[in-house]
Every structure is written in C-alpha cells, then in structure tokens.
C-alpha positions in Angstrom: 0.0 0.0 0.0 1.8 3.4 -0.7 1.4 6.5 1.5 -1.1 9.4 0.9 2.6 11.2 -0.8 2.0 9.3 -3.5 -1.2 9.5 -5.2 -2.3 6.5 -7.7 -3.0 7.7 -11.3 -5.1 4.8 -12.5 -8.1 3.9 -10.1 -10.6 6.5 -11.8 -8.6 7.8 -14.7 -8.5 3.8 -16.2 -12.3 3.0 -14.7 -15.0 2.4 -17.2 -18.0 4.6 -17.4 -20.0 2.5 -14.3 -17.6 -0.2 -13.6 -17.6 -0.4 -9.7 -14.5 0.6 -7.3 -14.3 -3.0 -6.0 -12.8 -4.4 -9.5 -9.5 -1.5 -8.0 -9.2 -3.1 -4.9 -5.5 -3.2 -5.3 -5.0 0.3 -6.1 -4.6 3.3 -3.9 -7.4 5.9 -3.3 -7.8 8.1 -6.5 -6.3 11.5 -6.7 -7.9 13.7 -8.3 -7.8 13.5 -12.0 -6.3 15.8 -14.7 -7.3 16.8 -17.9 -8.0 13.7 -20.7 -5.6 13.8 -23.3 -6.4 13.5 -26.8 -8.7 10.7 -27.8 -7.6 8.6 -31.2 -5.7 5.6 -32.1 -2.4 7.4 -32.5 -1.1 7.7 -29.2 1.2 10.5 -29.7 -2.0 12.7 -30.5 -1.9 16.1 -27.8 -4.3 17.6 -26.4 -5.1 19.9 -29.3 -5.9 17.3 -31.4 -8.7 16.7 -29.1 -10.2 19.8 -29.2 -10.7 19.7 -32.9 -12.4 16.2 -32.3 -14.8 18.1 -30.2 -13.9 15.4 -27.1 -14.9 16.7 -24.3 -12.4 17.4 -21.6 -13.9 17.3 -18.0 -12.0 17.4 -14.8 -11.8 13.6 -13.5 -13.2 11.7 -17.1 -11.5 8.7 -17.1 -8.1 8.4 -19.1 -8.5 5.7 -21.1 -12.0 4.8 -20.4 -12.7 5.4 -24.3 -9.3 4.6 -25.2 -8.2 0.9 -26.5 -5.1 0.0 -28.5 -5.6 -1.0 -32.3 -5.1 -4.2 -33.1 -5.0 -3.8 -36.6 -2.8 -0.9 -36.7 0.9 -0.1 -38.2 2.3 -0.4 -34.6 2.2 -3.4 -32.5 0.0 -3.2 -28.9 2.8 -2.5 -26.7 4.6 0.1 -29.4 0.7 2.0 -28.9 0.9 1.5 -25.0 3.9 2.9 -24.7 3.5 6.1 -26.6 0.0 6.7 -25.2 2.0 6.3 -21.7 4.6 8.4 -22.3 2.2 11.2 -23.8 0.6 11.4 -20.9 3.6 11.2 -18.5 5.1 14.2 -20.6 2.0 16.3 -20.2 1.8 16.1 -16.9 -1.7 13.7 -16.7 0.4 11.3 -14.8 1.8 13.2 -12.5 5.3 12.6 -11.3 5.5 10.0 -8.4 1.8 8.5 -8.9 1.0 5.3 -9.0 0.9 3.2 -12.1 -2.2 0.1 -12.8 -1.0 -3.0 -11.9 0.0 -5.3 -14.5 -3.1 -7.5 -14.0 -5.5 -4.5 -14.0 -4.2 -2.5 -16.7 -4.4 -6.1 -18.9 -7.8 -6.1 -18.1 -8.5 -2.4 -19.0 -7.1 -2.8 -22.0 -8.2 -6.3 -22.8 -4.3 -7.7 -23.5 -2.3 -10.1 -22.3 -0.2 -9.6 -19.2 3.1 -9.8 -21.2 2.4 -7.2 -23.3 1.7 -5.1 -20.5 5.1 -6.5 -18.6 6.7 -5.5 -21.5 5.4 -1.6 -21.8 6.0 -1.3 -18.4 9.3 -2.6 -19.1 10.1 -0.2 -22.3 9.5 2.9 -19.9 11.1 2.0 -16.8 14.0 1.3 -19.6 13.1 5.2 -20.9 13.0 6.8 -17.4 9.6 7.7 -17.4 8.5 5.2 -14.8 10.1 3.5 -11.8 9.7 0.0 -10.7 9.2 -1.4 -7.1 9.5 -4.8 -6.6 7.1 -4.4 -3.9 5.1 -1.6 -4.7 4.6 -1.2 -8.2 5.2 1.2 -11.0 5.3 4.8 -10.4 5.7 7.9 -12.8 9.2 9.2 -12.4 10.0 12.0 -11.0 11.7 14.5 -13.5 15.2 15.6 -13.1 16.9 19.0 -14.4 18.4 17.7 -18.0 22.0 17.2 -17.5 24.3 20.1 -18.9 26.2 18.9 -22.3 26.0 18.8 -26.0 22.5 17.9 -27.6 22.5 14.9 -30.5 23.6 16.4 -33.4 26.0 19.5 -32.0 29.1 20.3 -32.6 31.7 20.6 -29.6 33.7 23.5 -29.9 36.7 23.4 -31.8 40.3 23.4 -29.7 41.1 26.7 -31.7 38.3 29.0 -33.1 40.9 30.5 -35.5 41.9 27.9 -37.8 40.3 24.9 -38.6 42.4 21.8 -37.3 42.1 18.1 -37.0 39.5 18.0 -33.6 37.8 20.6 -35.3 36.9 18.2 -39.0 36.4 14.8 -36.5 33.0 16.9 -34.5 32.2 18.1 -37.7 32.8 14.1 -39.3 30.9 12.7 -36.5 28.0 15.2 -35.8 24.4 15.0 -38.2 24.9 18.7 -39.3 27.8 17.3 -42.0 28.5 14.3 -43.6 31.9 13.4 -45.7 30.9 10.9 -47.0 27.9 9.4 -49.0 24.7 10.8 -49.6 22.3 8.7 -47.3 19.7 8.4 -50.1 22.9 6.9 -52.2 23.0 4.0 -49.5 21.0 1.0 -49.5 19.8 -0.2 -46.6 17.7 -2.4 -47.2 20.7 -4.5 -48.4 22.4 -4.0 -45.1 18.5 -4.8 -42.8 17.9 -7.8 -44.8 21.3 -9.5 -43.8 21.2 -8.4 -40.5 17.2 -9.8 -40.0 19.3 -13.3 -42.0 22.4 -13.4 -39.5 19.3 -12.8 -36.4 17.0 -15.8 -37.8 20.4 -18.4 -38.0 21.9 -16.5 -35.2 24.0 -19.0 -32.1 24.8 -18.6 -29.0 28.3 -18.6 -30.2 27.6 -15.2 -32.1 27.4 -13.8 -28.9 30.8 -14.2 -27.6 34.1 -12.6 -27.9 35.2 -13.0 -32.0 38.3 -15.0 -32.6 41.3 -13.0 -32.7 41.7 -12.7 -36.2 38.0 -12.3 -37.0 35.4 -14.4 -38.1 36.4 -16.7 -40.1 34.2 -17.3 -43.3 34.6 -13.5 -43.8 38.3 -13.6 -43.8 38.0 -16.5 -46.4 35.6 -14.4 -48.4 37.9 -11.5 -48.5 40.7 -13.5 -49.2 39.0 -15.3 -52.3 38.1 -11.4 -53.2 41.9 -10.7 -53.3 42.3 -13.8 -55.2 40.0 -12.9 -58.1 42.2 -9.5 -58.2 45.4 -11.5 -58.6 46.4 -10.5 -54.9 46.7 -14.8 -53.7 47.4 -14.6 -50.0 48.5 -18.1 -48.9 47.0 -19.0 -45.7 44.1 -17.8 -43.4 45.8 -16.0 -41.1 47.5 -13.5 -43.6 43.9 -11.8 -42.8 43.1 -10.3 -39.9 39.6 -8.2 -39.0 39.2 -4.4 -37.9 36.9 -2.1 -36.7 38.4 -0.2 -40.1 41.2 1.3 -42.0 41.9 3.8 -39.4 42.0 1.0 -36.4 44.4 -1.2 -39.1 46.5 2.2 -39.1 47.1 2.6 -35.4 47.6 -1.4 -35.0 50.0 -1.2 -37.8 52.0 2.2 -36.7 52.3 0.3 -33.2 53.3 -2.5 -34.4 55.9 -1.7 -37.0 57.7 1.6 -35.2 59.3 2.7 -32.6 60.2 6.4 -31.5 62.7 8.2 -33.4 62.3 6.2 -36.1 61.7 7.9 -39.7 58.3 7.1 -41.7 57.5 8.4 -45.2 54.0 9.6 -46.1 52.5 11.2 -49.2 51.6 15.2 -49.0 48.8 15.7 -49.7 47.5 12.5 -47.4 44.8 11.3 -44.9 44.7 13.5 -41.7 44.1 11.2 -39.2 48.0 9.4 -40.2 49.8 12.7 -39.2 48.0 11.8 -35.4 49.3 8.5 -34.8 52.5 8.8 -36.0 52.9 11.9 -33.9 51.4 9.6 -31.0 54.3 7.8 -31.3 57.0 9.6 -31.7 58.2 9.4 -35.2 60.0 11.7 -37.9 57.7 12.3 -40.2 59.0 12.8 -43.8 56.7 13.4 -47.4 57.0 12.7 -50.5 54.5 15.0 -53.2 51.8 12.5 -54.5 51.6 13.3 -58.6 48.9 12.0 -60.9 51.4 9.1 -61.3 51.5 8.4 -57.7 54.2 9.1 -55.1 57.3 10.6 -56.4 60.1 8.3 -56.4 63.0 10.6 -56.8 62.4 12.0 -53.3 61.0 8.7 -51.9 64.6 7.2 -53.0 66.5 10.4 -51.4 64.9 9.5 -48.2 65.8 6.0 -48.6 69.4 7.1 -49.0 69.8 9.6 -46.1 67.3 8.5 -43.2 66.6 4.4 -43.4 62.8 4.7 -43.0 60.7 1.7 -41.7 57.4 2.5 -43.2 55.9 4.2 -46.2 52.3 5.4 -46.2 50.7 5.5 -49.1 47.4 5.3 -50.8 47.4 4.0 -54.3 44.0 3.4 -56.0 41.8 6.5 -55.5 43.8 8.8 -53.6 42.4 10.7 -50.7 42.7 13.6 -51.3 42.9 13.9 -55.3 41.5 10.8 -56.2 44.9 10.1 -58.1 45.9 6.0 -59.2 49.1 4.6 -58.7 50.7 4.0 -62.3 52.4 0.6 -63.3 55.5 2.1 -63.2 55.4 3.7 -60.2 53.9 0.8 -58.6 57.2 -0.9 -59.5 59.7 1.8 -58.5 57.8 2.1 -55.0 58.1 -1.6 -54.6 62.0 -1.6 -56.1 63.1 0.9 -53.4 61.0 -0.9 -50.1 63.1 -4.2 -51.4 65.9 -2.2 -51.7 66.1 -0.6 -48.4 64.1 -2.8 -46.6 61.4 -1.5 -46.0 58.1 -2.0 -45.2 54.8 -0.4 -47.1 51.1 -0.3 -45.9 48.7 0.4 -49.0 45.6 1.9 -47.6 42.8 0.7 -50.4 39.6 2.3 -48.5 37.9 3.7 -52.0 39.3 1.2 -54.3 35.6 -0.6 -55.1 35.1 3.4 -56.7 37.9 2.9 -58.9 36.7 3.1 -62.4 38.8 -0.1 -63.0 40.4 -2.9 -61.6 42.5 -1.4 -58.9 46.4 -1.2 -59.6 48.0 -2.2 -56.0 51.9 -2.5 -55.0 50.8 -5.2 -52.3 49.6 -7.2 -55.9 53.4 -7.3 -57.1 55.1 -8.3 -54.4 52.0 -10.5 -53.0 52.1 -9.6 -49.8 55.6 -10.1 -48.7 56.8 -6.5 -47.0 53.2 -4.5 -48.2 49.9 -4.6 -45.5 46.9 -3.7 -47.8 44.4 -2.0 -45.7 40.7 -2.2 -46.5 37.1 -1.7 -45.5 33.2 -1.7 -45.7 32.2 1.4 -44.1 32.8 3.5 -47.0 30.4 1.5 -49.8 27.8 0.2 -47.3 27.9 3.0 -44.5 30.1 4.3 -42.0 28.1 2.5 -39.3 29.6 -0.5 -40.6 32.7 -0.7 -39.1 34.6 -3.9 -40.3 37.9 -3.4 -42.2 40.7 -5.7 -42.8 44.9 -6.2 -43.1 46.3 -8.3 -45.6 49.7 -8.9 -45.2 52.7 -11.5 -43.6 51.1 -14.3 -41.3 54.4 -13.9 -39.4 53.9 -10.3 -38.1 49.5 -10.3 -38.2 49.7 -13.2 -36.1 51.7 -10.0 -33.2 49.1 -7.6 -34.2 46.3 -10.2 -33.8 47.8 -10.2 -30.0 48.3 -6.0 -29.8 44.4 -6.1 -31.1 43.2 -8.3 -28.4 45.3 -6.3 -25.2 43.9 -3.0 -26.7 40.6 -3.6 -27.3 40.0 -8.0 -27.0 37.8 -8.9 -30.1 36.2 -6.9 -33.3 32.7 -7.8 -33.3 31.7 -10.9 -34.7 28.4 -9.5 -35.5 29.4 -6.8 -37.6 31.9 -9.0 -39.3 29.0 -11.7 -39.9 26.6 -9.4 -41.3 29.0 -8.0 -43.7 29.5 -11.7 -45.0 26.0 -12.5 -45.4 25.6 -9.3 -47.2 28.4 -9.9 -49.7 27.6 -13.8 -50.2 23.4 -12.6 -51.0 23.7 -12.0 -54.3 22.9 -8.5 -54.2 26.1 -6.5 -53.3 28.2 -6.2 -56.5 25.5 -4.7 -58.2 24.6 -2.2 -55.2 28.6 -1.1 -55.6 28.2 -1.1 -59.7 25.1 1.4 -59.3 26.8 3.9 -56.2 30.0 4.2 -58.5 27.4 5.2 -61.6 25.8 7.8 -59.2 29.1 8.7 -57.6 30.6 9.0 -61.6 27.2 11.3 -62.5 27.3 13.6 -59.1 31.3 13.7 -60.3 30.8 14.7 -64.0 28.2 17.5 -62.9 30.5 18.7 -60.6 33.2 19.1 -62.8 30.8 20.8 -65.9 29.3 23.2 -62.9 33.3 23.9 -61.8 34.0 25.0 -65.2 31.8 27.3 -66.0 32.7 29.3 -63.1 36.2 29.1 -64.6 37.7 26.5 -61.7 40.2 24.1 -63.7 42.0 21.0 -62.4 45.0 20.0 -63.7 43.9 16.2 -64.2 40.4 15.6 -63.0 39.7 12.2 -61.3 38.2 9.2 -62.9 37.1 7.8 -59.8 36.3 8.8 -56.4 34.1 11.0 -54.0 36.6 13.4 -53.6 37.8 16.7 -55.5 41.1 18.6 -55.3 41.1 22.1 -56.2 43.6 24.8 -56.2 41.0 28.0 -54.9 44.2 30.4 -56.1 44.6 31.6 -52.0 44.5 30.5 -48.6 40.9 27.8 -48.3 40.5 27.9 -45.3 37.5 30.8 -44.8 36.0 29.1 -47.7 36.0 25.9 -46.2 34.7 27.6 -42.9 32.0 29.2 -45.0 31.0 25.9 -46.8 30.8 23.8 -43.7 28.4 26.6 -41.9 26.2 26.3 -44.7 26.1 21.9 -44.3 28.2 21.5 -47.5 31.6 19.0 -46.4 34.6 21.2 -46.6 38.0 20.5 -45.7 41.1 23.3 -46.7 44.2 22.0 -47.7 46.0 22.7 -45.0 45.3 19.4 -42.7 46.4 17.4 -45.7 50.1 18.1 -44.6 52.2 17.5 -41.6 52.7 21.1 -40.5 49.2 21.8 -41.8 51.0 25.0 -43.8 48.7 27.4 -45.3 47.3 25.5 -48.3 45.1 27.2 -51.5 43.9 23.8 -52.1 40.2 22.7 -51.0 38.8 19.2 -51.0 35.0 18.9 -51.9 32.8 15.8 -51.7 31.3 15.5 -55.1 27.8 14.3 -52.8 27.2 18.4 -52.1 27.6 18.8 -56.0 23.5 19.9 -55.4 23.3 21.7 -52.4 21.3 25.1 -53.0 24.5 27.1 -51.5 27.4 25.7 -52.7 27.3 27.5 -55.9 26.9 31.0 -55.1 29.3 30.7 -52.0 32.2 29.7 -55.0 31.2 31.8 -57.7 31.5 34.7 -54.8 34.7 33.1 -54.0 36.1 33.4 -57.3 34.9 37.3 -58.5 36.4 38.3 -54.8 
C-alpha cells in the first residue's frame, strides 16, 4: 500500500464509465484527476488534437476509459501503450511519483495479455519515465533538471576558433549537421537490414561471444578469395586479420611496425588522421609529393638514402585527397626501393571498389611479402559499418592479432558476420556497380558546374568522391563558409604535416547539389 505522498493515477482515470470501485481493490485511493488527453488511435496525438475532435475534456473523465489499443494498426500493442504512456507522463496527466495500474488490471483495461503489459512497463522504466518497485509497483518518475552537455547532433567547440584543425573536422565528421561521406539516399539499406534480420534468424549462441582473434572466419575466407580474383593470392588464413576499419588497421600497424625516433614516409597531400598516430608515437615524419602518377620516387629514394625509414604510407588506387591511381611504373619503382632498403609499405585501399577499374596495387606485385593492404566496408555500405581488414605476412599479423586483443579483446563478430552475409546474398556487387554510376554522375556535374565558373583541375579524377582544387589563395575561410552552410569542406591545410597554409580545397562531389554551394564559390572566385 503506498502512503497518501503518492497519489495512484489509474483507479478512476483507467475505470470504465459505471464499472464499480471494488474491481480496484488493489489500487490506492484516487487522486484527483487531470485533464483527458487527446482521444484517437495514434497515441502521440496532444491535447489539441482533441479539441478539434470536439472530445470533451472534463475534470476527473477517465483516461483511457474510451481509449483501447488498435489491433489492426501499423504499430504493435505495446509500441501503442507505450506512446500513449509516455504522452501522458510528458504532459503532466500522470503526475510525477503517482502510481501506475498493476500489471493485472491495466491487462484487463485494456483487454491484453499480461506480457504485453510487462513488457510496456518494461520499455519505460528502460526510458526513465517510470520507476519500478519490486514491492510496490510502478510509479511515474519523477523529472530531473536535464544534465548540462552537448545535444545529438551539436558540434563541440573546436580546440582553436581561428583555424580549422584536425579536432575541429572529427566533430564536424561525427555530428548530423555534415557528412563526408555518402549521400544517405545513395545508401542501401535495405541491403544491409535484410542480412542483418538473416544473420538474427540463424543466429547461435556462439555469435554472442568474444570474435576470434583474427576475426570471423568465413569473412576472412571471403575477403581473401576477393583478393584472389584480383590476382592478390594470400597463402594462408591467417594472412587476414579483422578491424573495426582502415583507421583502427592504421594505429595497430603504426604500433606494431615503429618505434620512437624512427623515420616514416607519407605522401603530401595525405589522410589527416596518419599525421596523429604517428605523432602519437613519436616518429620523424617525412613526405613525399603524390603526382597524378602516384608518389614521387625521386624524393622517396633520397629519403631511402639519407634516413633508413621503416614505413611508407601511401594510398594508391583513388587517392584521398585527389583521387589520383598509382601508375604501373610507379607501382614498381615504390616496390623496387621498399626491397631495396628494406622497408616496409602499408597500402591503404579504403575507396578502391570506386575505382573506375580494376584497382592497380603494389601489395599485388610483391603478394604480400613487405606491403599490408588495408581495407574496409564502411565507405560503400555506411560508415556504421565498421569492419575493415589487413592483408599482409602471417608472421607479423599473427603479433598484431595479440596487440588487437590487449587494446581492445575482439572486433565484433556481428558486424563482421553481417558483412558476409551481405556480400555472399547476391545482391552486393551490383549495389557497388550502381553507387559508383551515381558517384561517376554527381562527379561529372560537378566538374561541368566547376567550369563554367572558370575552376580548372589539372587532371580531373576518374574515380572517387573526392575533389582537389587549387582556390588560387589560402581555403581555409572558404571551407569555414561551406561547412556553416552543411556542405563538407576540408582546406588544404590538414592534408600536410605542418598543416601549412594551403590554396587547395577538398570537396565531396555528394554536395555537387546543395542550394548554396554554388553562389558561395562563384562569390569566391569574383572576390
């Protein structure tokens, strides 16, 4: 029995027009009731809504006397119980520490089972709009003062508000105001909710513990009869291990293969996020420029020469940020030079699927022997899928296998079997064949609509998301500009080590239709 304190919502506001009080027995004496809420089958209907019905709304009319769930509706029965509940918790018609129906007599009310209403019960108490007492009941819960902090969607504040810097892209990655990436509407998900609803059907226990160390198994086979059919044969499972993605492979990889002091090459421009890790662990950092050939291999072999380095960087089919290919011969001379000087080469391959061709890799020459080819699902199928891969040396994956599982135990074997359900049904080379024909149109637009306002790249990409152009002075306010009006921005400058004062801009050929972006560059380029 609870105390006068705190008063029980259902007795009259759930009683039937001349049902008797004895049918409540178990319920505490009725407060006095507030206003009915709005009266239809959509629960999240407000008051206003009944108004316009012409309801009435008397002082004390039961709550859900007229009120019954629809079985034949587009939600299920608890879905509707729980949104009529929670309107009238938020509006106050349940007020905060009352007493909630028992199970028993809110079943009967609404003329359902039990379990559907343990379960709505459940759903809230999971929400925080009711409490649960193992002895008492369920009671409304009492509202607290929203905790101080960033809303969904905002942005934390940049480290520095006067140039844009690595923190500063990652909010702006990782919020819903931008996206650098696909367009959703270019996603499929249906693809992606119709392997995971297959994996759930045929789903075992065993799916539920920690992965194996080098991933799930059948996906690694997959991936390495992928390779296969691209003439990249690794020899044995465990030259493939699993990821959360290319930028978890990195940091294994970086810890793996350096140490401090030591020297690794990288291209300029290049991949942001590289720049952090190796300055995480201490390295000397030294470029190479990346041409439409790929890297060039005069400096590449100066730096062999004077400094020794361990590790070269680089990104061969659809370069990030140009959207430059490796050539043949380059490919070679790359792969001359790590023999040469022994040293070691990871190929990061994130956008090769969006290469207009097969892709052209050095870990393809040399098979595997001193490259790690680095690659992933989250940039084809969404970046919420985050399973990625290393090919390379059994020898030294086997040691990052065991620096994976002290940093972070297993990848999740979930993920990792939903991605190999969704390549093995049927449907995913075609999905990539039609997002690289959308990706090729959004491109080619992009490029006419760039020309006409007189902006000229020197070789335009055949392939990729990405365009490099040279904005003729310092990007940076342009790309601040851009990304306040939702268009994905990012200035030249955090493509290099120093992040030096760069002219060049990287746009995501996605935006090529945003209502803004146009005006904002042809006012760039007349300033």
């Amino acid at each position: 029995m609870t105390s006068q304190s705190s008063p029980s919502v259902p007795a009259r506001l759930l009683r039937r027009h001349g049902a008797s009080d004895a049918r409540h027995h178990d319920a505490s004496p009725p407060a006095p009731a507030p206003a009915v809420v709005a009266e239809a089958a959509n629960p999240a209907n407000s008051r206003d809504a009944l108004k316009e019905s012409g309801q009435p709304q008397q002082q004390g009319a039961p709550l859900l006397a007229h009120w019954q769930p629809v079985r034949s509706g587009s939600l299920t029965l608890v879905d509707q119980i729980v949104d009529r509940f929670v309107v009238c918790i938020e509006q106050n018609v349940f007020r905060q520490g009352s007493r909630l129906p028992s199970v028993r007599l809110l079943a009967q009310e609404l003329n359902v089972s039990r379990y559907t209403i343990v379960e709505a019960y459940d759903r809230l108490v999971a929400t925080n709009h009711i409490t649960a007492n193992a002895r008492s009941g369920y009671f409304v819960q009492h509202k607290k003062q929203p905790a101080r902090g960033i809303k969904s969607g905002e942005i934390a504040p940049p480290q520095s508000q006067d140039r844009i810097d690595v923190p500063w892209i990652l909010n702006r990655l990782f919020s819903q105001q931008n996206n650098l990436g696909l367009k959703q509407e270019w996603l499929d998900t249906e693809i992606v909710a119709r392997s995971i609803r297959k994996v759930a059907r045929k789903m075992q226990p065993s799916a539920l513990m920690y992965g194996e160390p080098l991933g799930f198994a059948p996906l690694r086979q997959t991936i390495m009869a992928q390779l296969a059919a691209q003439d990249l044969h690794v020899q044995a499972a465990g030259e493939v291990l699993l990821t959360t993605g290319v930028t978890h492979s990195v940091d294994l990889l970086i810890r793996q293969l350096v140490r401090p002091g030591d020297y690794v090459v990288v291209e300029e421009p290049c991949w942001f996020v590289v720049f952090a890790y190796l300055r995480m662990v201490g390295v000397n950092i030294l470029t190479v420029t990346r041409t439409p050939q790929g890297p060039d291999t005069a400096q590449l072999e100066a730096h062999c020469r004077k400094h020794k380095p361990v590790l070269f960087i680089c990104n061969s089919t659809v370069h990030n940020p140009t959207g430059f290919t490796l050539s043949a011969r380059a490919a070679h001379d790359v792969l001359r030079l790590a023999q040469q000087y022994d040293m070691w080469i990871v190929e990061d391959d994130t956008y090769s699927e969006l290469s207009a061709g097969p892709p052209l890799r050095i870990s393809t020459l040399d098979q595997c022997e001193r490259t790690f080819l680095l690659g992933n699902y989250s940039k084809t199928l969404g970046a919420a899928m985050r399973v990625g891969y290393i090919a390379g040396p059994a020898t030294i994956l086997s040691e990052i296998a065991m620096l994976k599982l002290l940093s972070g135990l297993s990848t999740s074997s979930l993920n990792e079997r939903v991605i190999h359900e969704i390549i093995h049904g049927g449907h995913y080379r075609s999905y990539i064949e039609r997002l690289r024909q959308r990706i090729n149109r959004a491109r080619t637009r992009m490029l006419e609509r760039l020309s006409d306002l007189g902006y000229l790249l020197i070789q335009p990409p055949a392939a990729g998301l990405f365009l490099w152009l040279d904005m003729s002075r310092d990007a940076e306010p342009l790309a601040r500009q851009l990304n306040q009006h939702g268009i994905p921005a990012t200035p030249g400058s955090l493509f290099y080590p120093d992040q030096r004062v760069s002219t060049h801009l990287r746009l995501s050929v996605s935006s090529y239709d945003h209502p803004h972006l146009w005006d904002l560059l042809a006012a760039w380029r007349s300033a």
